[in-house]
Backbone bond lengths (Angstrom), bond angles and torsions (degrees), N, CA, C in turn:
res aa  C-N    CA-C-N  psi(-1)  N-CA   C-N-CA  omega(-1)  CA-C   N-CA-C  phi
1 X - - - 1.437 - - 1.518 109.68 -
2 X 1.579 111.34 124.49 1.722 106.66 -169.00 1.548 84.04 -89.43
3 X 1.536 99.37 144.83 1.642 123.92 160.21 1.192 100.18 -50.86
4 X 1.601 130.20 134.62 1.382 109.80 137.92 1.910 125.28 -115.33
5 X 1.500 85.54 162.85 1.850 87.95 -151.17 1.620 78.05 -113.49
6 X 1.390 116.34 135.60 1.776 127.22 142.97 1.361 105.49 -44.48
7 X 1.625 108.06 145.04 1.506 88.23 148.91 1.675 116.11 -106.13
8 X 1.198 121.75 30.49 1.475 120.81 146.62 1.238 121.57 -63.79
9 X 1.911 100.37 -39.47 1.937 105.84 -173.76 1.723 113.82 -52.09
10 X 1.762 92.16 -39.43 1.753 121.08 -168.80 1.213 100.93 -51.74
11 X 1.620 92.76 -56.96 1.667 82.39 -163.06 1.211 135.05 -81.98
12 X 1.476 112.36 -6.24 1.537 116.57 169.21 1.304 113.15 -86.62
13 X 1.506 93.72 -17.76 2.040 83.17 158.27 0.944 111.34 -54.58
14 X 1.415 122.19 -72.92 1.350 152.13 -164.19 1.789 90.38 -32.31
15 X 1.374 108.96 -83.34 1.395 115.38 168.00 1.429 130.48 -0.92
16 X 1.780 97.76 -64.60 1.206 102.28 -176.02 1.590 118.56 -92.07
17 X 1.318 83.29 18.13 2.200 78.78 172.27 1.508 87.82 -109.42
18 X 1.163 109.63 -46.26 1.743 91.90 -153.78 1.614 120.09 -72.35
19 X 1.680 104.10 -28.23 1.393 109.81 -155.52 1.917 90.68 -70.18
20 X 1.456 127.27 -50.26 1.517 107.59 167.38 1.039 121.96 -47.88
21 X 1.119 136.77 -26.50 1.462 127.93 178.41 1.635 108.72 -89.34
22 X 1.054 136.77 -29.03 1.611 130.08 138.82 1.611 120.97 -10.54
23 X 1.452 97.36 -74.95 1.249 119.83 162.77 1.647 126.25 -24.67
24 X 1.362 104.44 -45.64 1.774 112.93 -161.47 1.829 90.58 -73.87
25 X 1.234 146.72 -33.78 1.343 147.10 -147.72 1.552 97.19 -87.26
26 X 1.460 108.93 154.58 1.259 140.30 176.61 1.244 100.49 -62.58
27 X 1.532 122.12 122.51 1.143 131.64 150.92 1.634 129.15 -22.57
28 X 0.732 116.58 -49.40 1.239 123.46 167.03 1.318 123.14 -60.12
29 X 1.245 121.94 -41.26 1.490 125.21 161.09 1.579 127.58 -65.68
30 X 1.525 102.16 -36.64 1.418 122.89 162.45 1.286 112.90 -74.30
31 X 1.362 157.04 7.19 1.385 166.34 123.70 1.572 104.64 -42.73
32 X 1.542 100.97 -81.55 1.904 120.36 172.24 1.669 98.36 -40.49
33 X 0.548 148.53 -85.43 1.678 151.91 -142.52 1.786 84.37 -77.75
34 X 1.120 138.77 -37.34 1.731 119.72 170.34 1.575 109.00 -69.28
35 X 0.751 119.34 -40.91 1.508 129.20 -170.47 1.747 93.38 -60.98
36 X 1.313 113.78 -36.69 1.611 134.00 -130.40 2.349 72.92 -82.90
37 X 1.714 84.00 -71.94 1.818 95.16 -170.41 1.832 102.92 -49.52
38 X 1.418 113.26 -25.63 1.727 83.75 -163.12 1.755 98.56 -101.84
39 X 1.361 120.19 14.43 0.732 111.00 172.57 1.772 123.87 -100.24
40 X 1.867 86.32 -22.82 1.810 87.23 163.55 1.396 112.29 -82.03
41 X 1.568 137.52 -5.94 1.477 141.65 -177.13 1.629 110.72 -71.15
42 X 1.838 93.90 -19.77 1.574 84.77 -175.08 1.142 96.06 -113.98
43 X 1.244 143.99 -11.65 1.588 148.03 158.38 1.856 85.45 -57.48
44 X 1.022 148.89 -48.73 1.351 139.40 -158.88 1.334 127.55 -82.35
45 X 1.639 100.02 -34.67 1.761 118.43 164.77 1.804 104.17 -59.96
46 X 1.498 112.78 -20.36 1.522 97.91 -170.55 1.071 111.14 -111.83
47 X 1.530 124.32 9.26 1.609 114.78 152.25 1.440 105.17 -83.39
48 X 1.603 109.40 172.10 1.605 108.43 -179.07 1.868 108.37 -98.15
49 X 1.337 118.53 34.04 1.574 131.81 -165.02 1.431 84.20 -118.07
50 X 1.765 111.11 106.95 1.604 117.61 171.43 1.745 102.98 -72.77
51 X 1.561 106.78 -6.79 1.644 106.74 -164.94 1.568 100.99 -79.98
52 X 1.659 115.01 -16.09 1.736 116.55 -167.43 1.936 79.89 -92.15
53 X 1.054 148.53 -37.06 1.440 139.14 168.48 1.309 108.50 -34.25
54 X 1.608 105.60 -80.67 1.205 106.36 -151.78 1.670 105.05 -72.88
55 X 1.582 126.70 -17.83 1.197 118.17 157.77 1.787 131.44 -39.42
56 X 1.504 81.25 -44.22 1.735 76.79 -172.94 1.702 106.52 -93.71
57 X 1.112 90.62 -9.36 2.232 87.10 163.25 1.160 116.21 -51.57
58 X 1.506 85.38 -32.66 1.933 95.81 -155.73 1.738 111.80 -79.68
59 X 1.630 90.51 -34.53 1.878 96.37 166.36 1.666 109.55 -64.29
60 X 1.479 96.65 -51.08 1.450 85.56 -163.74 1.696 102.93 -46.58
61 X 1.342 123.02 -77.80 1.475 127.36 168.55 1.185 104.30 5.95
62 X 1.326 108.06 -63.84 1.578 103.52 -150.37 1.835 110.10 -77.92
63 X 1.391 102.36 -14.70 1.784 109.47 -168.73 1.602 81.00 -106.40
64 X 1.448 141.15 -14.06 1.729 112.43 175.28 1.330 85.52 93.29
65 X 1.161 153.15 23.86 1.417 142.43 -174.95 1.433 109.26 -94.75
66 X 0.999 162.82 73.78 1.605 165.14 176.89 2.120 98.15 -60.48
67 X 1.970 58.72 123.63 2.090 64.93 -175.12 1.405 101.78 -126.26
């Protein structure tokens, strides 16, 4: 019998491991890598693939990045 997992459950796992560990990096690197997500979000709004959108939602989410 396969387990089955949400992927709401996943992703707040996911969430809750990575976004502290986000956290631990040098500011400065954490600047570059924000700059990094909102700059592929708008490279992504201008292809016509809603799948390159919701891809990089899903990074940002996951790095805490508000775009």
């Amino acid at each position: 019998m396969a387990l089955k997992i949400s992927k709401g459950w996943l992703l707040s796992i996911v969430l809750a491991v990575i976004r502290p560990l986000v956290k631990l990096i040098t500011p400065d690197i954490e600047k570059q890598m924000e700059k990094f997500v909102k700059d592929l979000y708008v490279k992504a709004q201008d292809t016509p693939n809603v799948f390159d959108d919701m891809f990089v939602e899903f990074i940002a989410e996951l790095l805490d990045v508000e775009l």
